[in-house]
FIKEMAR-153587 format. One record per residue: residue number from 1; chain; x, y, z of N, C-alpha, C, O, CB in turn. Coordinates in steps of 0.1 Angstrom, whole numbers, plus 5000, padded with zeros to 4 digits. Glycine has a CB too. Example, Ala and Ser with C-alpha at 12.3 -4.5 7.8 and 13.67 -1.06 7.14 Angstrom:
% residues 2
[1,"A",[5132,4943,5078],[5123,4955,5078],[5132,4967,5078],[5142,4967,5085],[5113,4955,5090]]
[2,"A",[5128,4978,5071],[5137,4989,5071],[5129,5000,5079],[5134,5011,5080],[5141,4994,5057]]
***
This chain:
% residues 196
[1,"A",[7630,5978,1968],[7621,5987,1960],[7618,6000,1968],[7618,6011,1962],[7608,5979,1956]]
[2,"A",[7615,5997,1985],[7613,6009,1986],[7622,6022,1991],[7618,6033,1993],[7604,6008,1990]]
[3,"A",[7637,6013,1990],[7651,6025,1991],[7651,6029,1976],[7656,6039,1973],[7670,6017,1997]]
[4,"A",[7645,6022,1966],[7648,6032,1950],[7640,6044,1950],[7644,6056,1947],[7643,6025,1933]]
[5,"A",[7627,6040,1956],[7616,6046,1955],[7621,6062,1966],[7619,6073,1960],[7603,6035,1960]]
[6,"A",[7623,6062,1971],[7629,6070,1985],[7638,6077,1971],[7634,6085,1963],[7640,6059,2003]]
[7,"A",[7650,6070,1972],[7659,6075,1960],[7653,6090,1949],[7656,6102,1945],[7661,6060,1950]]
[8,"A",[7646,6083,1947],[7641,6086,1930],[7632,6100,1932],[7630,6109,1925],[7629,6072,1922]]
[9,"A",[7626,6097,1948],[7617,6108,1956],[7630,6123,1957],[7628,6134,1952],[7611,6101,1975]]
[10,"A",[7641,6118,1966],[7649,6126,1969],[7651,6137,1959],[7651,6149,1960],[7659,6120,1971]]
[11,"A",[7652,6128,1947],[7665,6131,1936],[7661,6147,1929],[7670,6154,1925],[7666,6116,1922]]
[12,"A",[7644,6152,1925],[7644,6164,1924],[7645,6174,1935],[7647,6186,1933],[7636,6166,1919]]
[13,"A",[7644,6168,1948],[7644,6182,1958],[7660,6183,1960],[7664,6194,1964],[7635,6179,1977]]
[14,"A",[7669,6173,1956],[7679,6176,1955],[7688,6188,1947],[7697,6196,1950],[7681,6166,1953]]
[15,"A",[7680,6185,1934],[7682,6191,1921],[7680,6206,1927],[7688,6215,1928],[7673,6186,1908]]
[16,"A",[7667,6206,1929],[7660,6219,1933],[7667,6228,1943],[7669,6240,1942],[7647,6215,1939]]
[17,"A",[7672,6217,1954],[7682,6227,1964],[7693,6235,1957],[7693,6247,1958],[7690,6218,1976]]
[18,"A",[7705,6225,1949],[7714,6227,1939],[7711,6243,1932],[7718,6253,1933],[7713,6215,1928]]
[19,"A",[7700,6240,1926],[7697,6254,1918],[7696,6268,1926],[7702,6278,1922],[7683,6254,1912]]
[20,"A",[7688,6267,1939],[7684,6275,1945],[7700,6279,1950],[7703,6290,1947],[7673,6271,1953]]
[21,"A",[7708,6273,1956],[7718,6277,1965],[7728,6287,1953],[7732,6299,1957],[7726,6262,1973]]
[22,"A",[7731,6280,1940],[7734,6288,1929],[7732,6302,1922],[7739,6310,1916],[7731,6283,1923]]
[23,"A",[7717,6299,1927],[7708,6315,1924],[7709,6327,1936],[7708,6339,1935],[7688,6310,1923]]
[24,"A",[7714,6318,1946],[7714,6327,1961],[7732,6330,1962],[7737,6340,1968],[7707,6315,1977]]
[25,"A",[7738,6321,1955],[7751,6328,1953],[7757,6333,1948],[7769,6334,1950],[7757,6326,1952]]
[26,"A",[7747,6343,1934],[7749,6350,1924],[7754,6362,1926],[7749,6370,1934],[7741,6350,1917]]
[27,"A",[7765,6364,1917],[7769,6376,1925],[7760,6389,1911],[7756,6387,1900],[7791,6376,1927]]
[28,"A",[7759,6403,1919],[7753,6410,1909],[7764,6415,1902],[7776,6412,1903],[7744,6421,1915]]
[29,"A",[7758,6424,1892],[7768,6427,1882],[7761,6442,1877],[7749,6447,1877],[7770,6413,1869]]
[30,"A",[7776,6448,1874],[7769,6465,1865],[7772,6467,1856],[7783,6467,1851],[7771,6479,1868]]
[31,"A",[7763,6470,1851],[7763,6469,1838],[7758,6487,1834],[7748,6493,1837],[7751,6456,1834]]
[32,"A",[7769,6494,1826],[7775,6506,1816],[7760,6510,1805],[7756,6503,1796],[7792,6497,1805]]
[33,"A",[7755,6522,1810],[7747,6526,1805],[7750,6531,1788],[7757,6541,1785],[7743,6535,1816]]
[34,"A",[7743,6523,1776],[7748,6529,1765],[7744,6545,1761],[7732,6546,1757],[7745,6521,1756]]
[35,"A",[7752,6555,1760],[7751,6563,1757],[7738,6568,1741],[7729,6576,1741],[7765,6563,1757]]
[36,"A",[7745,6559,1730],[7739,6556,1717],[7722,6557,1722],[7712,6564,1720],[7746,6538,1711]]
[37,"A",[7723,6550,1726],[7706,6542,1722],[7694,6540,1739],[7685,6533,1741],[7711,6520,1714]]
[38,"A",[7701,6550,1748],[7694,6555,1761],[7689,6569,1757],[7692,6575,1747],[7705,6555,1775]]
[39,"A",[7679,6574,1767],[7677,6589,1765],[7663,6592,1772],[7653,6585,1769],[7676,6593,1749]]
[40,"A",[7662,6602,1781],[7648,6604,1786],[7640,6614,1781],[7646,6625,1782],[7648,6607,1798]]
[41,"A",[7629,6615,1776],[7618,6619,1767],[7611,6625,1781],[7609,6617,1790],[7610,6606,1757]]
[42,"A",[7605,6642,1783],[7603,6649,1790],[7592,6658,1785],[7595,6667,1778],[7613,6654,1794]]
[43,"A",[7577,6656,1788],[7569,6662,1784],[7555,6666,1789],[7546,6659,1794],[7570,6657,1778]]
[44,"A",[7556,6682,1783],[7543,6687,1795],[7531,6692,1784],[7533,6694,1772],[7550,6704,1809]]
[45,"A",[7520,6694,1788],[7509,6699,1782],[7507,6714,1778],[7501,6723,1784],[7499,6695,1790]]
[46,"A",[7513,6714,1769],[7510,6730,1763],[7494,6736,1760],[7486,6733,1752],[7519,6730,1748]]
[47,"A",[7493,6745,1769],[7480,6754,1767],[7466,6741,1764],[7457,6747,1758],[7483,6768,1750]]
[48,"A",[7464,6731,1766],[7457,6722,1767],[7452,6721,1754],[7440,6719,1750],[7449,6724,1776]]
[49,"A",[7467,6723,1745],[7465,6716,1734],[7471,6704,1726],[7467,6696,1717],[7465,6723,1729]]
[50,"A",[7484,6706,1735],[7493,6689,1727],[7508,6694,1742],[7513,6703,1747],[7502,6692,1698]]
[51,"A",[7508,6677,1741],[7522,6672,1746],[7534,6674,1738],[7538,6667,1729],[7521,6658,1749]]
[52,"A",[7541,6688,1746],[7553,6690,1736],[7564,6684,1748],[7564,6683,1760],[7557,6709,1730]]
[53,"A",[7573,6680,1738],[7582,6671,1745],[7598,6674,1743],[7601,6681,1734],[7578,6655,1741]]
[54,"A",[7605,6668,1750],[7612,6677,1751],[7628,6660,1752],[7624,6650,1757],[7607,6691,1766]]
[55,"A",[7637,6661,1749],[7649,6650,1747],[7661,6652,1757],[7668,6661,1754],[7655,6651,1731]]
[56,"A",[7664,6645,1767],[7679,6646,1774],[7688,6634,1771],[7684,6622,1773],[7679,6647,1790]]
[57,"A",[7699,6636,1766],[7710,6625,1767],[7712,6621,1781],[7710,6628,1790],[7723,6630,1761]]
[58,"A",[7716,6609,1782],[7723,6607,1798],[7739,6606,1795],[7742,6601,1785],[7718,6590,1808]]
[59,"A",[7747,6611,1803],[7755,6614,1798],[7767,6601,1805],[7778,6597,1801],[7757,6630,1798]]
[60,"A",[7763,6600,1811],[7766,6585,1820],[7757,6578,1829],[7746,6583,1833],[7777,6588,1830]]
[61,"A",[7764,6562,1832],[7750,6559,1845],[7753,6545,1843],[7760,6540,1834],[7729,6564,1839]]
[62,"A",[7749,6538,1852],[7750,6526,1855],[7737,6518,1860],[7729,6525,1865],[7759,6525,1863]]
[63,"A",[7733,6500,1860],[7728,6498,1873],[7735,6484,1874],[7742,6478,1866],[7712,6499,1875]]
[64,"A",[7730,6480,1887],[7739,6469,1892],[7730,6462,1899],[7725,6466,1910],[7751,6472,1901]]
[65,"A",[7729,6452,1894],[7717,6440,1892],[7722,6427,1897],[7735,6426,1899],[7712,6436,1875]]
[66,"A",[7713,6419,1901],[7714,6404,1907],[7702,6400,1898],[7691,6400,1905],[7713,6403,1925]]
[67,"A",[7701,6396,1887],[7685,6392,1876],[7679,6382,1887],[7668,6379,1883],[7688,6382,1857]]
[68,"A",[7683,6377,1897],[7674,6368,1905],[7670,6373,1918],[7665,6366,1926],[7679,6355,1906]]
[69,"A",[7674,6391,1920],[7673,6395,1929],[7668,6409,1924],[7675,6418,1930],[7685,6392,1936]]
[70,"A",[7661,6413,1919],[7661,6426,1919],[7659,6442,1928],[7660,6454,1925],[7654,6425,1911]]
[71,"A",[7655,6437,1939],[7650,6440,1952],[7663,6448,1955],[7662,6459,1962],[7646,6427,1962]]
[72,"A",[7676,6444,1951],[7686,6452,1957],[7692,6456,1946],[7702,6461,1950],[7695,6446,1967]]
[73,"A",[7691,6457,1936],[7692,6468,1923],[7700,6478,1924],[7702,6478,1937],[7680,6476,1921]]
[74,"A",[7707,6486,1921],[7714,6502,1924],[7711,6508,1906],[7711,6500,1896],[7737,6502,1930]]
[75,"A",[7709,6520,1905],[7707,6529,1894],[7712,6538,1900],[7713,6541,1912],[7693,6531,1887]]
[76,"A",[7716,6546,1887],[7727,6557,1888],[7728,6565,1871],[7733,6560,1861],[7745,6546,1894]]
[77,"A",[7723,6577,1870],[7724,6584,1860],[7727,6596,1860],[7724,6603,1870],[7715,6582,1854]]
[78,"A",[7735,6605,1848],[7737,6619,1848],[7729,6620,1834],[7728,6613,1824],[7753,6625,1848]]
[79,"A",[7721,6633,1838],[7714,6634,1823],[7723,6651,1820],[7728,6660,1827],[7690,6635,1824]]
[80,"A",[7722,6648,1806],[7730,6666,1799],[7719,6675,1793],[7713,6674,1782],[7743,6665,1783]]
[81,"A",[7717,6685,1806],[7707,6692,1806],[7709,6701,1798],[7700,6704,1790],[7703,6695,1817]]
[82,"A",[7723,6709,1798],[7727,6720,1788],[7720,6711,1772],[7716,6719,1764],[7749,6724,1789]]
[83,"A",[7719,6700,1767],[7718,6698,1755],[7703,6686,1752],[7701,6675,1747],[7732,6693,1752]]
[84,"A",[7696,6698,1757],[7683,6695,1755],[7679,6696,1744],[7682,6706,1737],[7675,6702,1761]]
[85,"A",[7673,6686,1738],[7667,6687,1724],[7652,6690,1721],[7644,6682,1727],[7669,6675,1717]]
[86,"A",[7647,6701,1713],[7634,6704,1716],[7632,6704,1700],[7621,6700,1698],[7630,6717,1726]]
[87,"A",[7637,6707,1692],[7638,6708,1679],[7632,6723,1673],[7626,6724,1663],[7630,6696,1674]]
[88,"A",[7636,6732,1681],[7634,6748,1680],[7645,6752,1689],[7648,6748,1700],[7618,6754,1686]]
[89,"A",[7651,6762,1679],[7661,6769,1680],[7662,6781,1692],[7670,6785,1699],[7662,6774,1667]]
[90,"A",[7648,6784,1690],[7641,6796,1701],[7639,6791,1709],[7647,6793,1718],[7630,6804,1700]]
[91,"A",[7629,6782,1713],[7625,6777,1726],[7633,6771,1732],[7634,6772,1744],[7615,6770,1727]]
[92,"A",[7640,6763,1727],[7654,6754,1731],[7666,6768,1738],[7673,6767,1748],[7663,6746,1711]]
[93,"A",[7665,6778,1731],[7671,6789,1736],[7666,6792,1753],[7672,6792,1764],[7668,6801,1725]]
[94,"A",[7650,6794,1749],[7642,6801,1763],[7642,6790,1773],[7643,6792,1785],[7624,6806,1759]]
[95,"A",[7641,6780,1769],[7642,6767,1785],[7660,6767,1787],[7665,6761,1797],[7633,6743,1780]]
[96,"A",[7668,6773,1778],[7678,6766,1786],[7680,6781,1795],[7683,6777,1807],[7693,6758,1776]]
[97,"A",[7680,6794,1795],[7680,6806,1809],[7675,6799,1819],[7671,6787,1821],[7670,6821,1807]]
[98,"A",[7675,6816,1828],[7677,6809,1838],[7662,6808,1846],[7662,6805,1858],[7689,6816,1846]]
[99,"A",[7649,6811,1839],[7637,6812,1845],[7636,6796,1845],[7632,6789,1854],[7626,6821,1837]]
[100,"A",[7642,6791,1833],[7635,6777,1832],[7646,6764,1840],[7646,6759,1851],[7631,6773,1813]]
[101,"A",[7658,6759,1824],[7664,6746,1834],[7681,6755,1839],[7689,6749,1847],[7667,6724,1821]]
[102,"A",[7683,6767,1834],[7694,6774,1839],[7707,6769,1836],[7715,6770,1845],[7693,6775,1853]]
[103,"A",[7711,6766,1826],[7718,6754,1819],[7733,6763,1826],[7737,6762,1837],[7716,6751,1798]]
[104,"A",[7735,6767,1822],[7750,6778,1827],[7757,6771,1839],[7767,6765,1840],[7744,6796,1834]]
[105,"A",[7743,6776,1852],[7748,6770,1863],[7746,6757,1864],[7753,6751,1873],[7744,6776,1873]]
[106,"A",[7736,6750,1857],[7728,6736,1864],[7734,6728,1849],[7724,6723,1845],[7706,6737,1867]]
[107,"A",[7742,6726,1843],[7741,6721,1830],[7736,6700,1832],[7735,6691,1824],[7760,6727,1820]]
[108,"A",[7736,6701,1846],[7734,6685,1844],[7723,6682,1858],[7720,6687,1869],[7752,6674,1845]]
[109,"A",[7718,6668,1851],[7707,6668,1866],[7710,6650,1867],[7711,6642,1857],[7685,6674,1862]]
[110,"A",[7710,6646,1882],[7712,6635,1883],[7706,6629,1893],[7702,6635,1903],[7723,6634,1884]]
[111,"A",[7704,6611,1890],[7693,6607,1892],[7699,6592,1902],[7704,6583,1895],[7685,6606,1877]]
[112,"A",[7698,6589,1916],[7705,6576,1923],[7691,6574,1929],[7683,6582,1933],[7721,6578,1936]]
[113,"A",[7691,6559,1927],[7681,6548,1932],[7684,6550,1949],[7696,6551,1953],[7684,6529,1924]]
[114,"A",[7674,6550,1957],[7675,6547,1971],[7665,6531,1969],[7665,6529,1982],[7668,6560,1983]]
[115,"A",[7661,6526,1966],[7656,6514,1967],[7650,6509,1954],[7645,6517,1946],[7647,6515,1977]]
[116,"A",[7651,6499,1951],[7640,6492,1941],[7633,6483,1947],[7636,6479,1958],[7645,6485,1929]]
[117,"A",[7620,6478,1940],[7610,6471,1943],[7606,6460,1932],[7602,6466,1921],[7601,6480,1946]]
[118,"A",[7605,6446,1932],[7601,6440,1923],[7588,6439,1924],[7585,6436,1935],[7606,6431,1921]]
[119,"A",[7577,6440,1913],[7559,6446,1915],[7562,6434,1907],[7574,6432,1910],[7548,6464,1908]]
[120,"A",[7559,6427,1898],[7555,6419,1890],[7566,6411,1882],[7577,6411,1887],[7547,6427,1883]]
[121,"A",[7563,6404,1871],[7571,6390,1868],[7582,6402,1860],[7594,6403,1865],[7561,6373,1855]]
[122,"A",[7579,6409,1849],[7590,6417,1849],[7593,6431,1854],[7604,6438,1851],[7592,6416,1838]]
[123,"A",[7581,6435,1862],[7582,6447,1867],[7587,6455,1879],[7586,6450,1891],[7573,6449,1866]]
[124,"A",[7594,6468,1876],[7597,6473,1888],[7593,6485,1894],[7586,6490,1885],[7609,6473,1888]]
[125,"A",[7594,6493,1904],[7596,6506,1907],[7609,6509,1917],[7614,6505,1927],[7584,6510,1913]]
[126,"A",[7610,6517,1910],[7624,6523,1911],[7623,6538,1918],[7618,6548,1914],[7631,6525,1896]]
[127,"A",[7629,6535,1931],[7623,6549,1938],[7641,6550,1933],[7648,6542,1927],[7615,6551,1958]]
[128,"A",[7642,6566,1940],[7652,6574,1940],[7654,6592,1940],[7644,6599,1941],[7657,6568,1932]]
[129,"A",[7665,6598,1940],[7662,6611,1947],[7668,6615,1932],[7678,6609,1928],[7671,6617,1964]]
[130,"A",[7660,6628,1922],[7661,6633,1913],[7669,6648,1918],[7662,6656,1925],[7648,6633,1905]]
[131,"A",[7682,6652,1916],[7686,6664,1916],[7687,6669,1904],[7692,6663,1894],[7697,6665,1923]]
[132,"A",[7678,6685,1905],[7675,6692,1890],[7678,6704,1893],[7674,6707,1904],[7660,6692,1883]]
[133,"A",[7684,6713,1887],[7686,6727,1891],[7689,6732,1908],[7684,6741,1914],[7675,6733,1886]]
[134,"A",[7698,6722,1912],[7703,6727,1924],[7694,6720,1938],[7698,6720,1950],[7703,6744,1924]]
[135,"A",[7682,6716,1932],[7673,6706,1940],[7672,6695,1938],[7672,6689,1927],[7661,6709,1939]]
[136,"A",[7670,6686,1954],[7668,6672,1952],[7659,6667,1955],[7658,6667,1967],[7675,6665,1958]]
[137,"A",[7645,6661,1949],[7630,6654,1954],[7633,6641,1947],[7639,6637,1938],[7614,6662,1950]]
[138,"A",[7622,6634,1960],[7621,6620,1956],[7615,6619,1943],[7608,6629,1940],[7612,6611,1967]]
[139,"A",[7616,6607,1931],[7609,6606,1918],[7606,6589,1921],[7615,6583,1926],[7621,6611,1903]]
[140,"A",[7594,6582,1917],[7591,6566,1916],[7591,6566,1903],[7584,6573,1896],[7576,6560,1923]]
[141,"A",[7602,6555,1897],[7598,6556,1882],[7590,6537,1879],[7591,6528,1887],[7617,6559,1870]]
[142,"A",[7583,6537,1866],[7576,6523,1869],[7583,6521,1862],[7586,6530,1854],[7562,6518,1869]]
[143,"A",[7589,6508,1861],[7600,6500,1849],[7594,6489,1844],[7586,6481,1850],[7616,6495,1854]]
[144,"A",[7599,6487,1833],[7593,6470,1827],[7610,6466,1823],[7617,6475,1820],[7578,6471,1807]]
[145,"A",[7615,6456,1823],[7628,6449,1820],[7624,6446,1809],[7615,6437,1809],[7633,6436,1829]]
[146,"A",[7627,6451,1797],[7623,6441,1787],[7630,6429,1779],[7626,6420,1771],[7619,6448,1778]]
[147,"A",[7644,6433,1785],[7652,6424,1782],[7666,6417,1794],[7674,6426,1798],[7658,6432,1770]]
[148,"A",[7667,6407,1799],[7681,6406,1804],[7687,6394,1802],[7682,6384,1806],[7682,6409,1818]]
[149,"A",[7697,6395,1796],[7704,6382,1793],[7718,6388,1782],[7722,6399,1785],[7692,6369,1783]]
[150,"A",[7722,6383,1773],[7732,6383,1762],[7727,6393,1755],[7715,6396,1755],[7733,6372,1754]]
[151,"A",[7740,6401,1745],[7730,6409,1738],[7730,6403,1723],[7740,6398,1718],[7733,6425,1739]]
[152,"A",[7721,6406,1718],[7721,6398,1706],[7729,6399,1699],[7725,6395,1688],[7712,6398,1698]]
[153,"A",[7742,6405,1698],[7753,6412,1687],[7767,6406,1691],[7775,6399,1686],[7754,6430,1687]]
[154,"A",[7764,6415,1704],[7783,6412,1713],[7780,6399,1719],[7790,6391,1721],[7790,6427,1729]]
[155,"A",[7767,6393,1724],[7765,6384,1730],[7766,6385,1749],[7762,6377,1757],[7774,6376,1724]]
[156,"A",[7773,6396,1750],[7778,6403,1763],[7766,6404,1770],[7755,6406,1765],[7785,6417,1762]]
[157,"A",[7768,6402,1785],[7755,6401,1794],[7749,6421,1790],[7756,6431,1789],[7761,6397,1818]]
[158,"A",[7737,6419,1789],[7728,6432,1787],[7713,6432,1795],[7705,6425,1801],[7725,6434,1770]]
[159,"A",[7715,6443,1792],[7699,6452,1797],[7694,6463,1790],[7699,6473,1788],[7699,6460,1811]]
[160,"A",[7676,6456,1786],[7670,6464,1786],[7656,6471,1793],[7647,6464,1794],[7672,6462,1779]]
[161,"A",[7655,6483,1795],[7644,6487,1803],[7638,6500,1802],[7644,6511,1805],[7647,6486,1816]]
[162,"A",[7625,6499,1797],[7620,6512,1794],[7609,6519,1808],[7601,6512,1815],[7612,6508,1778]]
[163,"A",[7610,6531,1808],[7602,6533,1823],[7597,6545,1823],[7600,6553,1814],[7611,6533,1837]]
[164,"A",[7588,6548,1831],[7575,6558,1829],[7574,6571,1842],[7564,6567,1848],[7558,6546,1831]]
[165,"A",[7576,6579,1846],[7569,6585,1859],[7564,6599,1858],[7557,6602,1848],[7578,6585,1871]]
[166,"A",[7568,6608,1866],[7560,6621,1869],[7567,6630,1876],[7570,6626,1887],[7548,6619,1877]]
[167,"A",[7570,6640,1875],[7570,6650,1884],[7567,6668,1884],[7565,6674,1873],[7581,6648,1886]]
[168,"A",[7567,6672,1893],[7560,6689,1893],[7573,6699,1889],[7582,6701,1898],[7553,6695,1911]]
[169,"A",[7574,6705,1876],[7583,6710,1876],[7584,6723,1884],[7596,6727,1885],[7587,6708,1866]]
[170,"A",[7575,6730,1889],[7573,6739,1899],[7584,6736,1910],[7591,6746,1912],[7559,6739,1903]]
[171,"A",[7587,6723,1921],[7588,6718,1926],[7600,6722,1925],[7604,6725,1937],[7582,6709,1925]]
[172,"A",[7612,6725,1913],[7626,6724,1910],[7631,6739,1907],[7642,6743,1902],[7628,6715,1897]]
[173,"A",[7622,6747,1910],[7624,6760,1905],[7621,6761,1894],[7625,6772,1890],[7634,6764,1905]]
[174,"A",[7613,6754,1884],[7608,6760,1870],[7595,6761,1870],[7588,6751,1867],[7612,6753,1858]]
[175,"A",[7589,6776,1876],[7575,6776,1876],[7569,6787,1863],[7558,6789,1860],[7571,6781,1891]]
[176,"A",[7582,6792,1856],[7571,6803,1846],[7559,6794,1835],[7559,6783,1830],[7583,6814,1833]]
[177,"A",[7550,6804,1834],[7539,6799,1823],[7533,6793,1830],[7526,6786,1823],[7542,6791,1810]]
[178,"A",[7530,6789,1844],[7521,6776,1847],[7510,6783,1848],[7507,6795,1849],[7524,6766,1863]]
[179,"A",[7502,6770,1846],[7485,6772,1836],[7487,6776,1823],[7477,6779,1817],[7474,6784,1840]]
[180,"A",[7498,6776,1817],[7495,6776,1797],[7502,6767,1799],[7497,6758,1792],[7502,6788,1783]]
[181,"A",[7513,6759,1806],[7524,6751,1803],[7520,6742,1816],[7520,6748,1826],[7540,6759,1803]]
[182,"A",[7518,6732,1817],[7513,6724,1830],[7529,6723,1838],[7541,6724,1834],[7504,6705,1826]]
[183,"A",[7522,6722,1851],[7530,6718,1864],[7539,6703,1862],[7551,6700,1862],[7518,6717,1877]]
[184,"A",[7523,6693,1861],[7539,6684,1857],[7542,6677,1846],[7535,6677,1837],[7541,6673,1865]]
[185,"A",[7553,6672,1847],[7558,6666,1834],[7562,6651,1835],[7566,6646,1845],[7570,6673,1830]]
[186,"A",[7558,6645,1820],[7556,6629,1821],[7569,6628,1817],[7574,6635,1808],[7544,6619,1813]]
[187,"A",[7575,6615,1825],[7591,6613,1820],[7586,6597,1809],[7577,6588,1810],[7605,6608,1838]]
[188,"A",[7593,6599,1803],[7596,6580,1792],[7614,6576,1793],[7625,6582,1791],[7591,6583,1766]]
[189,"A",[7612,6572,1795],[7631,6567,1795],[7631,6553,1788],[7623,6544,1788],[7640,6563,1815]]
[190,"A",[7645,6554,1781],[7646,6542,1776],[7660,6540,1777],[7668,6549,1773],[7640,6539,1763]]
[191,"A",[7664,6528,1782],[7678,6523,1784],[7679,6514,1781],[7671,6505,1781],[7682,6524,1794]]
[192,"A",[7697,6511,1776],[7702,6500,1769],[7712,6495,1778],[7712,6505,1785],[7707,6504,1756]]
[193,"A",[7720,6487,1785],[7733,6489,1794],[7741,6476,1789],[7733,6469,1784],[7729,6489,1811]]
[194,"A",[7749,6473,1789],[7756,6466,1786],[7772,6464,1800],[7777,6473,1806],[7757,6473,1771]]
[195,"A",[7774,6448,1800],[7785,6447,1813],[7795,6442,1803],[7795,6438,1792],[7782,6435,1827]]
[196,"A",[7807,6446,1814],[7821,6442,1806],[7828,6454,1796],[7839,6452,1791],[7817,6428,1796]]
***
């Protein structure tokens, strides 16, 4: 009785080791940023009366995940700056010269993770270096995973993750209007990614 008992004791730390060594052998995977249904939403405080906001496509991008590891993460994006959506023909005109994002010479701005951080059960921060008009500064974005597993259609391993941060656009060379047009601007991103 008491070699079953021993037995029967073993038999979940066994199980338990099994899992763990599985989870530690996982290999990560990258997963193909969808074009369709990603996009970063860019928006500053006009004359302290409303958040006008402003639309970039990414025009490629990746990240490369271990879902039981997130800590070593990689993100990787191009956003298409020449094709900013502001939904004015004129202003859309005046931010893309060269006082503001300079589209001509700068038509794209890109975005690589130097580290991630797992904060919470699905949360992350995602540091990394934002290059925008010929400049590179550090950006922390906060992420929530809202999804990782299959995707409900193709069934194909997916991701999804919507994320929040900040930066001074003074900082990049776009300082006209500051004080009617604030310094910084709140980023929203939303991404879809899909592997295979």
């Amino acid at each position: 009785m008491a070699l079953e008992g021993l037995q029967l004791m073993r038999a979940p730390t066994c199980l338990a080791a099994l899992v763990l060594a599985g989870t530690a052998g996982a290999e990560p995977m990258t997963y193909a940023i969808d074009q369709v249904h990603s996009q970063v939403h860019a928006s500053v405080l006009h004359m302290g009366m409303s958040n006008s906001t402003a639309r970039f496509e990414i025009k490629d991008g990746s990240i490369t995940a271990d879902s039981a590891d997130w800590n070593a993460a990689k993100v990787a994006a191009t956003l298409d700056i020449a094709g900013i959506s502001l939904g004015d023909d004129t202003w859309q005109e005046h931010v893309s010269a060269s006082k503001w994002f300079d589209v001509a010479s700068f038509p794209e701005a890109r975005f690589v993770s130097t580290r991630v951080e797992r904060t919470g059960d699905q949360m992350l921060a995602i540091h990394g270096d934002l290059t925008l008009k010929g400049t590179t500064k550090p950006v922390v974005l906060q992420a929530r995973i809202n999804h990782a597993g299959p995707h409900p259609m193709s069934k194909q391993p997916a991701l999804g993750i919507s994320a929040s941060g900040s930066l001074k656009r003074s900082e990049f060379g776009i300082s006209e209007y500051l004080g009617s047009i604030s310094d910084e601007v709140q980023l929203r991103i939303e991404i879809e990614a899909k592997a295979g």
